[in-house]
C-alpha positions in Angstrom: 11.1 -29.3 7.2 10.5 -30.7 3.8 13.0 -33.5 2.7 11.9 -33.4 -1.1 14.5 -31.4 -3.3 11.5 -29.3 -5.1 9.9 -29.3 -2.1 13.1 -27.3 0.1 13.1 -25.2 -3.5 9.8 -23.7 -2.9 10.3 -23.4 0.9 13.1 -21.2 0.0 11.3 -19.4 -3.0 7.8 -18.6 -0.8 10.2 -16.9 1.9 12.2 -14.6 -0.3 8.4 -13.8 -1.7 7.3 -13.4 1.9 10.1 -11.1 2.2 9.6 -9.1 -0.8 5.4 -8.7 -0.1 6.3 -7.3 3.5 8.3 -4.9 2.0 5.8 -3.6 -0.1 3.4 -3.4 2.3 5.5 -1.7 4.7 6.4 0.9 2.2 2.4 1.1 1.3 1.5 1.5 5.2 4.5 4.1 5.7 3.1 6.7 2.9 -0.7 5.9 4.2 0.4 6.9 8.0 2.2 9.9 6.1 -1.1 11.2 3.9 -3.3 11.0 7.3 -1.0 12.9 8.7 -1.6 15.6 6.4 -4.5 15.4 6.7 -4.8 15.9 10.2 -2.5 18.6 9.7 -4.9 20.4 6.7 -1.7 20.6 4.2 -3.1 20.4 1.4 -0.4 20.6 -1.2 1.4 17.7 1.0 -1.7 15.8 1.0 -2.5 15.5 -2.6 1.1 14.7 -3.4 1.0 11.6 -0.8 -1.8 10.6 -2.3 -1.1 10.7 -5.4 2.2 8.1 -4.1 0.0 6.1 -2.4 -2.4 5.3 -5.2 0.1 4.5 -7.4 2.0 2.0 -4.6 -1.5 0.6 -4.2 -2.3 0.1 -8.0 1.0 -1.4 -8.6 0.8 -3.8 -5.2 -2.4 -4.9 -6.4 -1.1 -5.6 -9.9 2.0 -7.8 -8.7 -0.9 -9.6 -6.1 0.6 -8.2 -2.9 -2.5 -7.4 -1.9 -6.6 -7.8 -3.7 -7.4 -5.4 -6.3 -10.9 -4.6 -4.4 -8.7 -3.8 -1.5 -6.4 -1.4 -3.5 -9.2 0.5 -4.9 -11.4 0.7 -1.9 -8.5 2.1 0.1 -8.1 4.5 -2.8 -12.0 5.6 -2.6 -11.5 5.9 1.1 -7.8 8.1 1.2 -9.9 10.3 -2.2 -12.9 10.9 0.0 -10.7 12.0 2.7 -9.2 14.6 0.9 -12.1 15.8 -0.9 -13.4 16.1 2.6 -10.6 18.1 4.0 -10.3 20.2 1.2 -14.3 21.6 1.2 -13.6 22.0 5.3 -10.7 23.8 4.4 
């Protein structure tokens, strides 16, 4: 435990971040378990609607540095592909 005044400041301050971040991410990984289960279920109209969500949780997690832009946008090309797949099986 840090015995600095500054230093017990940013103790506190990276934990209510921590806290914050893991909420974000939490919501992110709730709507990406939702969209893949649409698509395993073929809804279509569901699916593009979680997606849709999902992209837009991403791009603005990636903007606030929750998580690495490159990571935001290749789980975007990755969750697109998927549902273009679906809908040409479809």
């Amino acid at each position: 435990m840090p015995n600095i005044k500054s230093a017990i400041k940013r103790v506190e301050v990276i934990e209510r971040n921590n806290k914050q971040n893991r909420s974000v991410k939490s919501e992110i990984n709730t709507f990406i378990k939702k969209f893949k289960s649409a698509i395993d279920a073929k809804n279509v109209a569901e699916a593009e609607e979680l997606y849709k969500k999902v992209s837009g949780l991403l791009d603005s997690a990636s903007k606030e540095n929750v998580i690495h832009s490159n990571s935001a946008s290749r789980k975007k090309a990755h969750f697109s592909k998927m549902l273009d797949d679906m809908k040409k099986s479809a």
